[in-house]
C-alpha positions as protocol buffer text, in pm:
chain_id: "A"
residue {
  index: 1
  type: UNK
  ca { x: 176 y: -645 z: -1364 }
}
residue {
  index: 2
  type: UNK
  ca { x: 502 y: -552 z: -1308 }
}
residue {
  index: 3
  type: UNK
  ca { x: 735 y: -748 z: -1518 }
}
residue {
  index: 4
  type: UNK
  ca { x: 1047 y: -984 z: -1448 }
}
residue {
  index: 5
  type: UNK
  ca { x: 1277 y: -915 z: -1169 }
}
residue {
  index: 6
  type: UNK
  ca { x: 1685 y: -886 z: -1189 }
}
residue {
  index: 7
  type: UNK
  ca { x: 1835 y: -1238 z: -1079 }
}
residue {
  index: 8
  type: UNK
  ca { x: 2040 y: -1203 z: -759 }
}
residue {
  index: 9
  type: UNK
  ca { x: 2361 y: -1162 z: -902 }
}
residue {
  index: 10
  type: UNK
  ca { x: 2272 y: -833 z: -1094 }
}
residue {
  index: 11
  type: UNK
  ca { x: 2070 y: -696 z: -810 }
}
residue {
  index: 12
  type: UNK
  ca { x: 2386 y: -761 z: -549 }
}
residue {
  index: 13
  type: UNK
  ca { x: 2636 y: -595 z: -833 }
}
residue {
  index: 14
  type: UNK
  ca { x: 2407 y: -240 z: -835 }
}
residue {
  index: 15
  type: UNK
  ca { x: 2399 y: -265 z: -471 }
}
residue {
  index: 16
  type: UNK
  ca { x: 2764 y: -307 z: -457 }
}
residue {
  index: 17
  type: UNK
  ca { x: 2835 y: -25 z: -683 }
}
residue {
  index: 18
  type: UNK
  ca { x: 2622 y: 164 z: -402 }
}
residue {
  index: 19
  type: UNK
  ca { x: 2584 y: 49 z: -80 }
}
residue {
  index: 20
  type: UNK
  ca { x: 2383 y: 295 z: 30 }
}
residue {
  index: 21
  type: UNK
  ca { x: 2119 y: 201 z: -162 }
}
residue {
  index: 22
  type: UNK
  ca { x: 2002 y: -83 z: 106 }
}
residue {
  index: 23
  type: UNK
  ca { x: 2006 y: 195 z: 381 }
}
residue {
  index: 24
  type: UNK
  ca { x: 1840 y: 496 z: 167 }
}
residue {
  index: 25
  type: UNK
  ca { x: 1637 y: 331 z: -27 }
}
residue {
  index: 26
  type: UNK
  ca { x: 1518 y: -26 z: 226 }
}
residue {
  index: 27
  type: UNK
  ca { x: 1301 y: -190 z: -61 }
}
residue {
  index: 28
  type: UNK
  ca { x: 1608 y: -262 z: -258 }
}
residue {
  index: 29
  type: UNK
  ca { x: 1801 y: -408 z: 69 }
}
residue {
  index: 30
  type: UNK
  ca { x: 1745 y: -745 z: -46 }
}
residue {
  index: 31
  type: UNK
  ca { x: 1662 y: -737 z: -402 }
}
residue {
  index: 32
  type: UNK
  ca { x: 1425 y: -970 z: -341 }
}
residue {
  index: 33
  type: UNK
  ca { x: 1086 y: -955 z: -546 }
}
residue {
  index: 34
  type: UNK
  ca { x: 1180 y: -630 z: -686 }
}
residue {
  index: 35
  type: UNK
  ca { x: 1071 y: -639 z: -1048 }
}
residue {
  index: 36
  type: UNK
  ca { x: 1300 y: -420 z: -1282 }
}
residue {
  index: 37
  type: UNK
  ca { x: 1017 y: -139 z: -1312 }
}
residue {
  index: 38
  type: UNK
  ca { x: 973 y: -113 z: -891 }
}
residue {
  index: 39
  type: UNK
  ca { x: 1411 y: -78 z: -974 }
}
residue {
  index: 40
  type: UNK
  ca { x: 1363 y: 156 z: -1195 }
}
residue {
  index: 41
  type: UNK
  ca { x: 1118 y: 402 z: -949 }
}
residue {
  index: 42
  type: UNK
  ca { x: 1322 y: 336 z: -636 }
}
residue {
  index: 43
  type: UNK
  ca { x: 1628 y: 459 z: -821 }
}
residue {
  index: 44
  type: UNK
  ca { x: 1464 y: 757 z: -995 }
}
residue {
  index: 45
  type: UNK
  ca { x: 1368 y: 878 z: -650 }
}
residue {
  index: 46
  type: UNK
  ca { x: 1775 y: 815 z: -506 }
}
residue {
  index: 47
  type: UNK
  ca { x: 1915 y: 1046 z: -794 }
}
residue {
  index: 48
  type: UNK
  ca { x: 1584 y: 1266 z: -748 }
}
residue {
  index: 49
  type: UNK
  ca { x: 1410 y: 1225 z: -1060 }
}
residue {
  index: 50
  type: UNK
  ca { x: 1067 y: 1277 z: -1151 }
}
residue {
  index: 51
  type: UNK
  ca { x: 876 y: 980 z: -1117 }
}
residue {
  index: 52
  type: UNK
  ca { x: 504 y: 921 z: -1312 }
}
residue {
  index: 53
  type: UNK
  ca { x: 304 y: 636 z: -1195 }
}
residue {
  index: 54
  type: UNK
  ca { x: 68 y: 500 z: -1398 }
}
residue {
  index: 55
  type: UNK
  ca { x: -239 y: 204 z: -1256 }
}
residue {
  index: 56
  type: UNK
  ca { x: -448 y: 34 z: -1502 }
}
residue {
  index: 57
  type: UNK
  ca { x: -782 y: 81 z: -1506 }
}
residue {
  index: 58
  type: UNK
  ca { x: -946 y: -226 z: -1322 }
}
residue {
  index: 59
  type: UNK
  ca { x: -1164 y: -209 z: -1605 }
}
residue {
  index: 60
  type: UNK
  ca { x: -835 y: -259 z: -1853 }
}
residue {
  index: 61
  type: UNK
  ca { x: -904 y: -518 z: -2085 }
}
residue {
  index: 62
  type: UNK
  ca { x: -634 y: -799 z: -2047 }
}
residue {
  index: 63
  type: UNK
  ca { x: -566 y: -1135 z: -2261 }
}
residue {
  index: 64
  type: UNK
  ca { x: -599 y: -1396 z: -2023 }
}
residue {
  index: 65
  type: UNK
  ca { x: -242 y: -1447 z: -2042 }
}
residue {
  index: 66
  type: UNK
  ca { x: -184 y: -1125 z: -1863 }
}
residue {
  index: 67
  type: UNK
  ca { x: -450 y: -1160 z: -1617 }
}
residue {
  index: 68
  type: UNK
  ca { x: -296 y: -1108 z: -1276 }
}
residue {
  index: 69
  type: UNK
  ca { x: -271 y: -1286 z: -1006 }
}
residue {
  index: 70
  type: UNK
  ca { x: -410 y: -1263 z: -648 }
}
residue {
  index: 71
  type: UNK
  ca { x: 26 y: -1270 z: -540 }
}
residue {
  index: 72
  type: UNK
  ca { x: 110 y: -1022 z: -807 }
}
residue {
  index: 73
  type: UNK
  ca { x: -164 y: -792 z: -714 }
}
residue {
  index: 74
  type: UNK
  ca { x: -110 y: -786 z: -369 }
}
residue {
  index: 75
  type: UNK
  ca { x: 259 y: -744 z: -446 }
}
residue {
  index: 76
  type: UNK
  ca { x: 148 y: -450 z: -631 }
}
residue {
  index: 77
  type: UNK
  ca { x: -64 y: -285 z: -389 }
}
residue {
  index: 78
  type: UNK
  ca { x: 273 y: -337 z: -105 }
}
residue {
  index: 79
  type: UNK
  ca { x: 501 y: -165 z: -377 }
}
residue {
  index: 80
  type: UNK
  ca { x: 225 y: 82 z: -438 }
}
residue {
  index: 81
  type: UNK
  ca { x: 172 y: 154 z: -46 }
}
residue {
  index: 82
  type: UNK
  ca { x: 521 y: 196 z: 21 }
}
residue {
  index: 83
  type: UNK
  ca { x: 537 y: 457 z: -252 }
}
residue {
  index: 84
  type: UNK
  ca { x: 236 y: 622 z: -107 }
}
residue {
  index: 85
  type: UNK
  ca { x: 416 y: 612 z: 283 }
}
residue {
  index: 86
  type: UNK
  ca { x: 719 y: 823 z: 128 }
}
residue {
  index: 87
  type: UNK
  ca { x: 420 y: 1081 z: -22 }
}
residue {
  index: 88
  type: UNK
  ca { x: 562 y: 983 z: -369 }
}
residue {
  index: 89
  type: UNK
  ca { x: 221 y: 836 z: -534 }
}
């Protein structure tokens, strides 16, 4: 699961501070949908960090609270593929 996502106003004020964000790095164009942790690894890779990503098992044990969704995993895999097409997974 990836966790809440920056309201509009917070994700336009980084991308003002840096405009070239939306060009350099085009999953945080919009803001849209990006939860804070997908923020966090887009912007570790723009100020080249190291970046660790870690998948659950999909044998994790979960409290049906957390249990995913068929949206938020196939949110996930996007994220996850788009990582992948920049050879950084």
């Amino acid at each position: 699961m990836a966790g809440a996502a920056p309201v509009q106003r917070d994700a336009r004020a980084l991308l003002a501070k840096d405009p070239s964000l939306a060009t350099t790095l085009p999953p945080l164009g919009d803001g849209k949908g990006i939860s804070y942790t997908h923020w966090e690894a887009w912007l570790a890779l723009h100020h080249r960090k190291e970046l660790y990503i870690a998948l659950a098992s999909n044998s994790a044990e979960r409290r049906t609270r957390y249990e995913p969704a068929d949206a938020s995993k196939a949110a996930q895999q996007g994220r996850l593929e788009r990582l992948k097409r920049i050879n950084r997974h």
